[in-house]
C-alpha positions in Angstrom: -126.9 44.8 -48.9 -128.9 45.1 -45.9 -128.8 43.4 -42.5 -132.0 42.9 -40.4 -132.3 42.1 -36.8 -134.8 39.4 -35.4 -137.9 40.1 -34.2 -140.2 37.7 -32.6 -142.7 35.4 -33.8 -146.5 36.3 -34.2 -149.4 34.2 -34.1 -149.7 33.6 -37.8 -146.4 31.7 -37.9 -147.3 28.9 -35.7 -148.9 26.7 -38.5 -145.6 27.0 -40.0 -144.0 25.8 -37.4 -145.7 23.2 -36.4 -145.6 22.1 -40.0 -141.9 21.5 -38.8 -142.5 18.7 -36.5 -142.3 16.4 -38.8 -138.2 17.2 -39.7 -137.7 15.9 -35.8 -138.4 11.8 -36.7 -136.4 12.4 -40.0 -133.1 13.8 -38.1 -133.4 11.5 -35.4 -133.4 8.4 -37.3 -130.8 10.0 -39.4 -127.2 8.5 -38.7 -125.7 11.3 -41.1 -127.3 14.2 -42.0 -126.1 14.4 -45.2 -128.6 11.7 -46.6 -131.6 13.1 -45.3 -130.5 17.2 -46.7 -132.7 16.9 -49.7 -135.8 16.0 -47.6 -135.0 18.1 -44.8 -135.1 20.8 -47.9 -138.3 19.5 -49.3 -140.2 19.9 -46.1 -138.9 23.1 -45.1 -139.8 24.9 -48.5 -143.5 23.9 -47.7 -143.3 27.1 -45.4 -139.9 28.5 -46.1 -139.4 28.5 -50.2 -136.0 28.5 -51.1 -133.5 27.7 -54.3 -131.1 26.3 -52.2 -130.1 25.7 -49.1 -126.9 24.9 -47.6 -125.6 23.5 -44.0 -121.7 25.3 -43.2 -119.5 24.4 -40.2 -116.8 26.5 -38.8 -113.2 25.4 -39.6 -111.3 24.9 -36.7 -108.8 28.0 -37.2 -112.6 29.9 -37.1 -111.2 31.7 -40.4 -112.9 29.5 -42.6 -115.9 27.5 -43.2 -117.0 24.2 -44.5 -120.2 23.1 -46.6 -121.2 20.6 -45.3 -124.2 19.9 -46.8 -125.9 21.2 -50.0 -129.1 21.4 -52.2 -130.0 23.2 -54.7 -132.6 23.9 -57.8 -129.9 25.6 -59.6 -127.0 24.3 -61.2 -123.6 25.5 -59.4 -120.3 23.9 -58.6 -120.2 23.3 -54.9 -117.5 24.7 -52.6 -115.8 23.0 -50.4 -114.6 25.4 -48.4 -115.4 29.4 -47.9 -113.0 31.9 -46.3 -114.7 34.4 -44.3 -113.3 37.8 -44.4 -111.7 39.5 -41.4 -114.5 42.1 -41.0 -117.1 39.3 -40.9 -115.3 37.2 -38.2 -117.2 38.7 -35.5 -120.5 37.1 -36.3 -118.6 33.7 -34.8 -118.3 35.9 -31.2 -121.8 38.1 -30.6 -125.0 37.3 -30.1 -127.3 37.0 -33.0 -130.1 35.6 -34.7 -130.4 35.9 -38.1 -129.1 37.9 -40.9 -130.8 38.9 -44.3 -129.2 39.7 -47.2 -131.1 41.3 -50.6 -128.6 40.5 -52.8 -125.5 38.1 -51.8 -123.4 40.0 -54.8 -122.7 42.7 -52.2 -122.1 40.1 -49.1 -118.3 40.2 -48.3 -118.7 36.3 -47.4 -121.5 34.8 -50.0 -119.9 36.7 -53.0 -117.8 34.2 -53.0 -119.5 31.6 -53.7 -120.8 29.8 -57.5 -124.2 30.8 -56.5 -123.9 33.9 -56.8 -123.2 33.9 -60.5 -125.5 31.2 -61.3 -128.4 33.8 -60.5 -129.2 33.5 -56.2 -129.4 36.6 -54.7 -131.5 36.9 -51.8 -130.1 35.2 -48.7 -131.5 34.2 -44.7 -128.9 33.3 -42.8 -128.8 31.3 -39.3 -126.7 30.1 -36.8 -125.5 27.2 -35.3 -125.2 26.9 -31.8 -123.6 24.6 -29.6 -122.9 25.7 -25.8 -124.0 29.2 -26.5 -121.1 29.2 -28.8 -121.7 29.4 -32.9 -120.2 26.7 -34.9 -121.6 27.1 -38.1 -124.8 28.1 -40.4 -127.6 27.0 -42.3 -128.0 29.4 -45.4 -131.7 29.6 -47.4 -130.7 31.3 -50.9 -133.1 32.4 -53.1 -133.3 33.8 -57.0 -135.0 36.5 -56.0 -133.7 40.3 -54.6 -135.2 40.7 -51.5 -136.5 37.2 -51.4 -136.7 36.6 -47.6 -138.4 38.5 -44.9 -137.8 38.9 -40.9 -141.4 37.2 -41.1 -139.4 34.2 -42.5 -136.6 33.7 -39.4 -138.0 31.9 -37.1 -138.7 29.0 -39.7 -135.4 29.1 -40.3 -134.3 29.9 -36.1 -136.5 26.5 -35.4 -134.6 24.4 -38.2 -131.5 25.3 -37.5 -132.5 24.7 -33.9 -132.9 21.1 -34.9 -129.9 20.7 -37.4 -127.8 21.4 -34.7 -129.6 19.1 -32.3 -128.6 16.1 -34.6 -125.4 17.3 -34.9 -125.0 17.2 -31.5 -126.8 14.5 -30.9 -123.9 12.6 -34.0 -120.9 13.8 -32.5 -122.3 12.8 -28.8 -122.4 8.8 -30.5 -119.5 9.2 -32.2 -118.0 10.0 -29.2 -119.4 7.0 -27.7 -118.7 5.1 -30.8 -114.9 5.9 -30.6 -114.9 5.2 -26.7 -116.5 1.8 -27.1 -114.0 1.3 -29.8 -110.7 1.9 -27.3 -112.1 -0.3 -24.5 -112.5 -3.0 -27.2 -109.1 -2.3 -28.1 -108.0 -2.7 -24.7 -109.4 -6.0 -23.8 -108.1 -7.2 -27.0 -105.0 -6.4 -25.8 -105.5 -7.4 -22.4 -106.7 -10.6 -23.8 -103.5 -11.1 -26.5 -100.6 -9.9 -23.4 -103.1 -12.7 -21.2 -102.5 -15.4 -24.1 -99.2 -14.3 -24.7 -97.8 -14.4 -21.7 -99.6 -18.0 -20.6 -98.0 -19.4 -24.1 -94.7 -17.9 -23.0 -94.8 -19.3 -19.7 -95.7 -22.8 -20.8 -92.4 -22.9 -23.5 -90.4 -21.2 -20.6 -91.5 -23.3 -17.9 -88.0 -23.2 -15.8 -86.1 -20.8 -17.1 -86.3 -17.0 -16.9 -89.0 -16.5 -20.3 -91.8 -16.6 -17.3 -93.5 -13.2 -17.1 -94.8 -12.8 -14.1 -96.3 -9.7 -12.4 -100.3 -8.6 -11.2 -98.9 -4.3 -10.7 -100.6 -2.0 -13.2 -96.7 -0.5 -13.9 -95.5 -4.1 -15.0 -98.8 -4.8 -16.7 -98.0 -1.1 -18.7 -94.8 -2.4 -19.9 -95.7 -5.7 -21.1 -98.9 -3.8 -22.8 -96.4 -2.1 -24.7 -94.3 -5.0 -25.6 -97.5 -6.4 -27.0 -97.9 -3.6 -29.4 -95.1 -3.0 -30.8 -94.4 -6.9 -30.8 -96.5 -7.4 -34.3 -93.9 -4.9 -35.6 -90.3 -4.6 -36.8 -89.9 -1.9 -35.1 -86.4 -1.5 -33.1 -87.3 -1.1 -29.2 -85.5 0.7 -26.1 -85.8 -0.9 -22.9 -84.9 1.6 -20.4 -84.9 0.4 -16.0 -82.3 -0.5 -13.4 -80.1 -3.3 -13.3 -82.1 -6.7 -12.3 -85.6 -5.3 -13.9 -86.4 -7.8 -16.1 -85.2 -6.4 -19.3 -84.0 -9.7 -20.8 -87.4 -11.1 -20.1 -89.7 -8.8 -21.8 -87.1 -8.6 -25.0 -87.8 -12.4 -24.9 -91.5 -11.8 -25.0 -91.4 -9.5 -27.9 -89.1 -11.9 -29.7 -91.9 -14.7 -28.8 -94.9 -12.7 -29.5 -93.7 -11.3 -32.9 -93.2 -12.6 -36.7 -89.6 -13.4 -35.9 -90.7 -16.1 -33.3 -89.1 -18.9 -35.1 -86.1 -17.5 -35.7 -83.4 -17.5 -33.1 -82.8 -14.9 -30.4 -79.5 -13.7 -29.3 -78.5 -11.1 -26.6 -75.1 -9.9 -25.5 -74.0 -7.7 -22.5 -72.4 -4.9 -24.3 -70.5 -3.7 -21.1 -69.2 -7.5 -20.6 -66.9 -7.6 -23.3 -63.7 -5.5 -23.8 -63.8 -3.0 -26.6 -61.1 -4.7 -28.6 -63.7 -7.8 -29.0 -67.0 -6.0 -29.3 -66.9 -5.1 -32.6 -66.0 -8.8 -33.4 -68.7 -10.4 -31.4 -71.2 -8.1 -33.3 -70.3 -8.1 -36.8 -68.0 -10.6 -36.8 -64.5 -11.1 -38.8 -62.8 -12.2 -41.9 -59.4 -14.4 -41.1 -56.4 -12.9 -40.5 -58.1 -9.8 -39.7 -56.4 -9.7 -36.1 -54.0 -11.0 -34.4 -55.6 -14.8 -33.3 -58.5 -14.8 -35.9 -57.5 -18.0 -37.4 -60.6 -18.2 -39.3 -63.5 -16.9 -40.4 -66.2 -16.3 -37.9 -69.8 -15.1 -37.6 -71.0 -12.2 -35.6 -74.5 -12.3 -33.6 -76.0 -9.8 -36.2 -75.3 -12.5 -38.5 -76.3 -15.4 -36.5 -79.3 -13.2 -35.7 -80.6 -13.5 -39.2 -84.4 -13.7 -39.0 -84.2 -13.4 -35.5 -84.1 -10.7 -32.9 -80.6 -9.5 -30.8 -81.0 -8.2 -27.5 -78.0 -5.2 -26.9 -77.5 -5.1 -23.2 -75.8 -2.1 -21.7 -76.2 -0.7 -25.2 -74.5 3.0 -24.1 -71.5 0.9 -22.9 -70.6 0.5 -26.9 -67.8 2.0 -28.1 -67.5 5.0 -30.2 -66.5 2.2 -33.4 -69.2 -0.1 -32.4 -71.7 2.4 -32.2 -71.0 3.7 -36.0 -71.6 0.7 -37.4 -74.8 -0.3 -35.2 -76.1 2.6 -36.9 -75.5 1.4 -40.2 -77.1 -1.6 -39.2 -80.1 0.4 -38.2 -80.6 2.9 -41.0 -79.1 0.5 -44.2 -79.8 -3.2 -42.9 -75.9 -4.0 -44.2 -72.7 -3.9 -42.3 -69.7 -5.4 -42.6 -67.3 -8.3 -41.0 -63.8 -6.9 -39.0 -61.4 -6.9 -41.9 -63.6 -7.6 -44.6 -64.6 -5.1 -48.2 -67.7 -7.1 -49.0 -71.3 -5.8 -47.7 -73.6 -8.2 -45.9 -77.3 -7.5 -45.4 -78.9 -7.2 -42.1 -81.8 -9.0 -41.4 -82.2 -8.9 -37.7 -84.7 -6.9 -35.4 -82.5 -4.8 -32.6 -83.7 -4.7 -29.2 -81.4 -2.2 -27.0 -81.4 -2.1 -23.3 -79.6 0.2 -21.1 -80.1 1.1 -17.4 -77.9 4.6 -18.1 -79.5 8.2 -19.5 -78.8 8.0 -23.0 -79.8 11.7 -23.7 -76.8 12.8 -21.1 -74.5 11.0 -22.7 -75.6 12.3 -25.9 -74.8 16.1 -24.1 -71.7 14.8 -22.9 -70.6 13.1 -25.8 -70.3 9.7 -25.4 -73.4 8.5 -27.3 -73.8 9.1 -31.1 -77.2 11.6 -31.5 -77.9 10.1 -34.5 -77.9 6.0 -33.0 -79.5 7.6 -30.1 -82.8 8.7 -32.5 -82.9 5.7 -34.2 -83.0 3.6 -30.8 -85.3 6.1 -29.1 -88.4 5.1 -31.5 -90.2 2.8 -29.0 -89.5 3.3 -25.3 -90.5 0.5 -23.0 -89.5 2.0 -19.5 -89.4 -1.0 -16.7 -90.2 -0.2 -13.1 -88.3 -1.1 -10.1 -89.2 -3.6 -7.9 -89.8 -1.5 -5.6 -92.5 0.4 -7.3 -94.5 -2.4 -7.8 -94.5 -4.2 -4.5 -98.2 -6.3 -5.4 -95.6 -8.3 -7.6 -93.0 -9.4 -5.0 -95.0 -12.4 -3.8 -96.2 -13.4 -7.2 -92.3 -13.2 -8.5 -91.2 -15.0 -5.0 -93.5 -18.1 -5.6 -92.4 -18.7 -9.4 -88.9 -18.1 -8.9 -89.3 -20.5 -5.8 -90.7 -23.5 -8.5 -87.7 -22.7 -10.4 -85.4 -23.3 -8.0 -86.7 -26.0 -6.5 -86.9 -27.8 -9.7 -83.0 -26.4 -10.0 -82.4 -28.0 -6.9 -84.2 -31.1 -7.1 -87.4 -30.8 -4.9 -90.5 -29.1 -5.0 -90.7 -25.5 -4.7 -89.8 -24.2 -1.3 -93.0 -22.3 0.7 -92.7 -19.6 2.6 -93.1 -19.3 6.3 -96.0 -16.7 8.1 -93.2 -14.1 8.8 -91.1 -14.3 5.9 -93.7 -12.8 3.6 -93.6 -9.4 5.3 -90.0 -9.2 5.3 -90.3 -9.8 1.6 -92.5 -6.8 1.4 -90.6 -4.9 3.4 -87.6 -4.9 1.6 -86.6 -2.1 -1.0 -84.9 -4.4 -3.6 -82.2 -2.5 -4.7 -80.8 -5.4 -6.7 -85.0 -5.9 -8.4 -86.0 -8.9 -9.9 -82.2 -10.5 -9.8 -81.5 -9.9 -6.3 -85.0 -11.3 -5.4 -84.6 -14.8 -7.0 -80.7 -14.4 -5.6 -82.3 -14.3 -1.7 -84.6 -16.7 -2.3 -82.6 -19.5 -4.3 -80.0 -19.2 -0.7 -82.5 -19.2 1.5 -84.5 -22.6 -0.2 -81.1 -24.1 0.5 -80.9 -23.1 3.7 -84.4 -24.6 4.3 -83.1 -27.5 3.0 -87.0 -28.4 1.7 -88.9 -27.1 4.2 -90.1 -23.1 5.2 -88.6 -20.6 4.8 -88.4 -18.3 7.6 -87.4 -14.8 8.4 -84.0 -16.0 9.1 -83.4 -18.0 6.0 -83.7 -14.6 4.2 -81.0 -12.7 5.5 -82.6 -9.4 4.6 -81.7 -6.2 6.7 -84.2 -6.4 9.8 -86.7 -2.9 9.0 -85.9 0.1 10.3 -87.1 1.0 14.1 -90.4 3.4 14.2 -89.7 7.1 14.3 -90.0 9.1 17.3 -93.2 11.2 17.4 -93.1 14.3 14.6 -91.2 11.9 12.0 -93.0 11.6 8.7 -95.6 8.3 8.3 -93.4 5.3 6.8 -96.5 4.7 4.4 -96.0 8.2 3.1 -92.1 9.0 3.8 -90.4 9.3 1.0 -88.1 6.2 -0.5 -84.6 6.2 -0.3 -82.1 4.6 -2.8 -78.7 2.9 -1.3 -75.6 2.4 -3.3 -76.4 0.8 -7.1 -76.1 -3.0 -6.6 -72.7 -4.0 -7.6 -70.9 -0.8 -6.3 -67.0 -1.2 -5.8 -65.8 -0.3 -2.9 -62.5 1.5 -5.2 -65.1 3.8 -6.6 -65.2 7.4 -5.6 -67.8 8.9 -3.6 -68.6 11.6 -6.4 -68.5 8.5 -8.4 -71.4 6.4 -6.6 -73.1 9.8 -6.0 -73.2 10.1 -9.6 -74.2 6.2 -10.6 -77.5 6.6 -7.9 -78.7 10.1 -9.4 -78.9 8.5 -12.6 -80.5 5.7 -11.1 -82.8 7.5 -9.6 -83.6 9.1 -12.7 -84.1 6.3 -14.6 -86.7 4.7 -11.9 -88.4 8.1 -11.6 -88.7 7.3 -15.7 -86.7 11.2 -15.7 -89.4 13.3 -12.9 -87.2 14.9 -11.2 -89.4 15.6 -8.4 -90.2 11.7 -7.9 -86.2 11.3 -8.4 -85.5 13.4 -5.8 -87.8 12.3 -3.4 -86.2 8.8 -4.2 -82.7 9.8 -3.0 -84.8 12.0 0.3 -83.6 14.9 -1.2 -85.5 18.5 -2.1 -85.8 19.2 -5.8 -83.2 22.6 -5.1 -80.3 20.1 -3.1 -80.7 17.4 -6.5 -81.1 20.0 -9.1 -77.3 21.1 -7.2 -75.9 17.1 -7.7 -77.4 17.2 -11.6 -75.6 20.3 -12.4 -72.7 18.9 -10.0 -72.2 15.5 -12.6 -73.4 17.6 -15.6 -76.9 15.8 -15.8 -79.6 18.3 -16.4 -82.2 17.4 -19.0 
């Protein structure tokens, strides 16, 4: 075996490479090269005669390569892949032009291959560059020892040069193929949340089904809902209290195969943990003390349908074990019953807490948590998408006006901004809760600032103090705080808040709570939160 380096072109190769031109129409029009290798072959041996000729890419682990593309006058299987041997691998990294090869038998890479013992020998081998960077090879094999000359490269250099110009020039509109392809995607889905939503609205004209919201975060949430609505998929709806978790289950429910069948939802943390288990899975009579007779539970009830688990890590330890069942086998069983019933219900979980710390702590079942954690929806606060408070305050105001009797209460010039103003620490619910006592206290007409009863804003800073439109937001006490519960307590409750509408950053968490990231990585470890 002998290796040759390139020398440049004389004067008597010119005709042979301007007998080339015509391989640039044929690889240009060519929308895979594969189809036009035999007449790319055809041409080329007019001034390069070769056996064979084959087209090899690099494999992405750069150990390997692929063929490509093949053709041949003699009759060999064709591999799929060749591995290159260690000592060769630097041909991938340094410069070079060509390499010839007498006889491929003694070529620690070509050996390899059929050809060899179908009777090649003789071998011109070329690179493929993209970026300065080789990515693969064109190969002209011939029967005969010896049967290429350095006189021979640049035929090959100046194909190869345009092999990996189509190549290029492929991948470049498959790129733009693939990119097309996602923003038709998107609008499609832009168009079915668009339809969905306006379909939605209409059967839940009045009642809280309306989806409502222009903010790209909301708009990323119901875009998920969308997706996974087509599906059977179980779905985790993860925000604070008053996000509008209810709504977007109902969505899914309304938007999915399951639309005509009913849809239940229960506040796990509403009901006592002797009655949960009953609620859920019902129970046989006698079973308890006061089951007179036999009753239904929602997964039952659910059949066809979807159930919406509130406060789903307020479950008890019981509960949660046969949830599971439900989720993994489809079957559970009533409260004081042997016999197995099937499942047929698509679970929707919700929960405003960390279910991962309450899986380090203990109080959440891994296993349940894994098979709730398959689609994550996380809802924003409302005070992360503030282009959606007037939107919301207008709808809700229809809806209460039709509550109440009269047309939908407007809002005064100044009330607007007080809207906007306000952090909503209560979301969604505490929004419609303002405004449904403030229409009242309008009695039909405007509302005003003074109708609203919201907190007047805070006074500027003195000179030196952060700028409001950059300060950092801070979180108050979790709507519905008691006033019996412990500071640690509360201190506790609005960490994980704030986690859960950072979506888990813990630098936008503790910038939330106007904290540095070294004072709230103290409070996790304090309440045994770190993730």
């Amino acid at each position: 075996m002998r290796y040759r380096l390139a020398v440049p072109p004389d004067a008597d190769l010119l005709a042979r490479l301007d007998a080339l031109a015509e391989l640039l129409p044929l690889l240009s029009g060519a929308l895979d090269i594969r189809e036009v290798f035999p007449h790319l072959s055809r041409v080329t041996c007019r001034v390069l005669p070769h056996d064979a000729l084959a087209l090899a890419l690099l494999a992405p682990d750069r150990e390997s390569l692929f063929v490509h593309a093949l053709t041949t006058e003699v009759d060999f299987q064709r591999p799929d892949r060749i591995q290159v041997p260690q000592e060769a691998r630097h041909l991938f990294e340094v410069p070079w032009d060509y390499l010839l090869c007498d006889d491929m038998a003694t070529d620690p890479v070509m050996r390899q291959i059929p050809a060899v013992v179908a009777g090649l020998h003789g071998s011109l081998r070329v690179p493929l560059r993209r970026n300065g960077q080789v990515f693969g090879g064109l190969n002209f094999m011939s029967r005969a020892q010896g049967g290429f000359t350095a006189q021979d490269a640049p035929v090959a250099i100046r194909v190869a040069a345009y092999v990996a110009l189509a190549l290029a020039h492929k991948d470049l509109a498959d790129e733009a193929a693939r990119a097309a392809e996602v923003r038709e995607r998107a609008t499609a889905l832009e168009q079915r949340v668009r339809s969905l939503t306006d379909q939605l609205s209409v059967l839940g004209h009045g009642s809280p089904r309306r989806m409502v919201g222009v903010s790209a975060a909301w708009r990323q949430a119901v875009g998920e809902a969308a997706q996974v609505a087509a599906t059977d998929t179980t779905v985790l709806l993860t925000g604070e209290s008053g996000t509008g978790k209810e709504v977007l289950a109902r969505f899914i429910h309304g938007a999915s195969p399951r639309a005509a069948g009913p849809f239940l939802a229960i506040n796990c943390a509403a009901l006592p943990e002797s009655l949960i288990e009953s609620e859920l899975f019902g129970h046989e009579k006698g079973a308890f003390t006061g089951a007179t007779q036999t009753r239904a539970g929602l997964i039952e009830r659910a059949a066809g349908g979807v159930l919406l688990l509130d406060e789903v890590g307020e479950l008890s330890p019981g509960a949660q074990a046969k949830l599971l069942r439900v989720l993994q086998e489809r079957e559970f069983q009533r409260v004081g019953a042997s016999r197995v019933l099937r499942a047929d219900v698509r679970v929707i979980a919700a929960t405003h807490r960390h279910l991962r710390t309450m899986v380090d702590r203990g109080t959440f079942r891994e296993d349940l948590f894994y098979r709730l954690h398959i689609f994550v929806i996380a809802l924003p606060p409302l005070r992360e998408r503030p282009d959606d408070v007037l939107p919301l305050a207008e709808v809700l105001l229809e809806d209460i006006g039709r509550q109440l009797g009269r047309r939908g209460a407007g809002l005064s010039r100044e009330a607007a901004p007080r809207l906007l103003a306000y952090p909503w620490p209560g979301n969604v619910r505490e929004l419609r809760n303002v405004l449904e006592r403030a229409a009242i206290l309008a009695g039909g007409g405007l509302i005003t600032s003074e109708h609203l009863a919201l907190p007047a804003p805070a006074p500027p800073q003195s000179s030196g103090a952060s700028d409001p439109a950059t300060a950092p937001r801070r979180i108050g006490l979790p709507a519905g705080t008691e006033r019996r519960q412990t500071l640690p307590d509360v201190e506790r409750e609005m960490v994980e808040n704030a986690l859960v509408g950072a979506r888990y950053n813990k630098s936008e968490a503790a910038r939330a709570l106007g904290l540095t990231r070294a004072q709230f990585y103290v409070r996790l470890k304090r309440h045994g939160l770190a993730i």
